[in-house]
N, C-alpha and C positions, 0 to 999 in steps of 0.2 A: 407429489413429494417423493425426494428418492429416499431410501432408508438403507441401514447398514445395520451387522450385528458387530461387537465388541467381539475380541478373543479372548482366552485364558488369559495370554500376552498383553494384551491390551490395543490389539491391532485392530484398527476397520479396515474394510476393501469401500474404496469411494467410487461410487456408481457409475459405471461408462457414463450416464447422461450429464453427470455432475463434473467428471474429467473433460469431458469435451465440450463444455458452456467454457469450464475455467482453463479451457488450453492446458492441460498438467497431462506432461507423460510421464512415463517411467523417467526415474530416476530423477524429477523436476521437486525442489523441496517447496517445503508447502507451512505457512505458520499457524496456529490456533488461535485465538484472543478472546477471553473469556469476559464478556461484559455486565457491569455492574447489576443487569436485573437479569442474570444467571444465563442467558443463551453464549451460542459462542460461536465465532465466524473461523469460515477456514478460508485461507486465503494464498492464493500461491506466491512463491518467493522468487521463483525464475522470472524473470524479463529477459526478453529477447531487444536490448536496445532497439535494434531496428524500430521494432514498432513504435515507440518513444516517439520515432520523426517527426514533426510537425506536430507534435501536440501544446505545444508552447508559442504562443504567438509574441513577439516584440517590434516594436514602431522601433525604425531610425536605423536596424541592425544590427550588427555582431554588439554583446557588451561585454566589456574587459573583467577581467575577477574583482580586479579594482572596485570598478563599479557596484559587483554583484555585492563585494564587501561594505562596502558605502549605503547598499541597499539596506539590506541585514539590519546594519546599523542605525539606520532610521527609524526603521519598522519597530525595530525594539525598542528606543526611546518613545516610541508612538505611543507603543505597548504598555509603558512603564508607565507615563503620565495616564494613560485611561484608566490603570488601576490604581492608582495612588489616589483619582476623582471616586472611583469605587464603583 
């Protein structure tokens, strides 16, 4: 477990081991998200699109916005009847 101290400021230094698991260099920002049974994650904000590539798989090829909007749109009506059943 890597650990950090707090400043006066309220600054930590995040542990070389924990910077280089999460990719975050200098100057890369980074979010906190404080979860309901009190821990909190830190997680970084930089993407490098690139790496994005191919992590999306779709049958048939390219899909139009159209579509993607069409999609959306389903899902949500999907959405709304299952919670309306409860």
């Amino acid at each position: 477990m890597a650990v950090s101290t707090v400043t006066s400021k309220g600054q930590v230094t995040i542990p070389k081991k924990v910077r280089e698991s999460l990719r975050i260099a200098t100057g890369d920002r980074v979010s906190f998200v404080v979860k309901s049974d009190g821990t909190a994650e830190l997680r970084p904000e930089t993407v490098d699109l690139r790496e994005l590539y191919g992590t999306l798989e779709h049958e048939g090829g390219p899909v139009t916005v159209e579509q993607m909007k069409e999609d959306i749109a389903d899902a949500a009506r999907g959405a709304r009847r299952r919670a309306r059943r409860g």
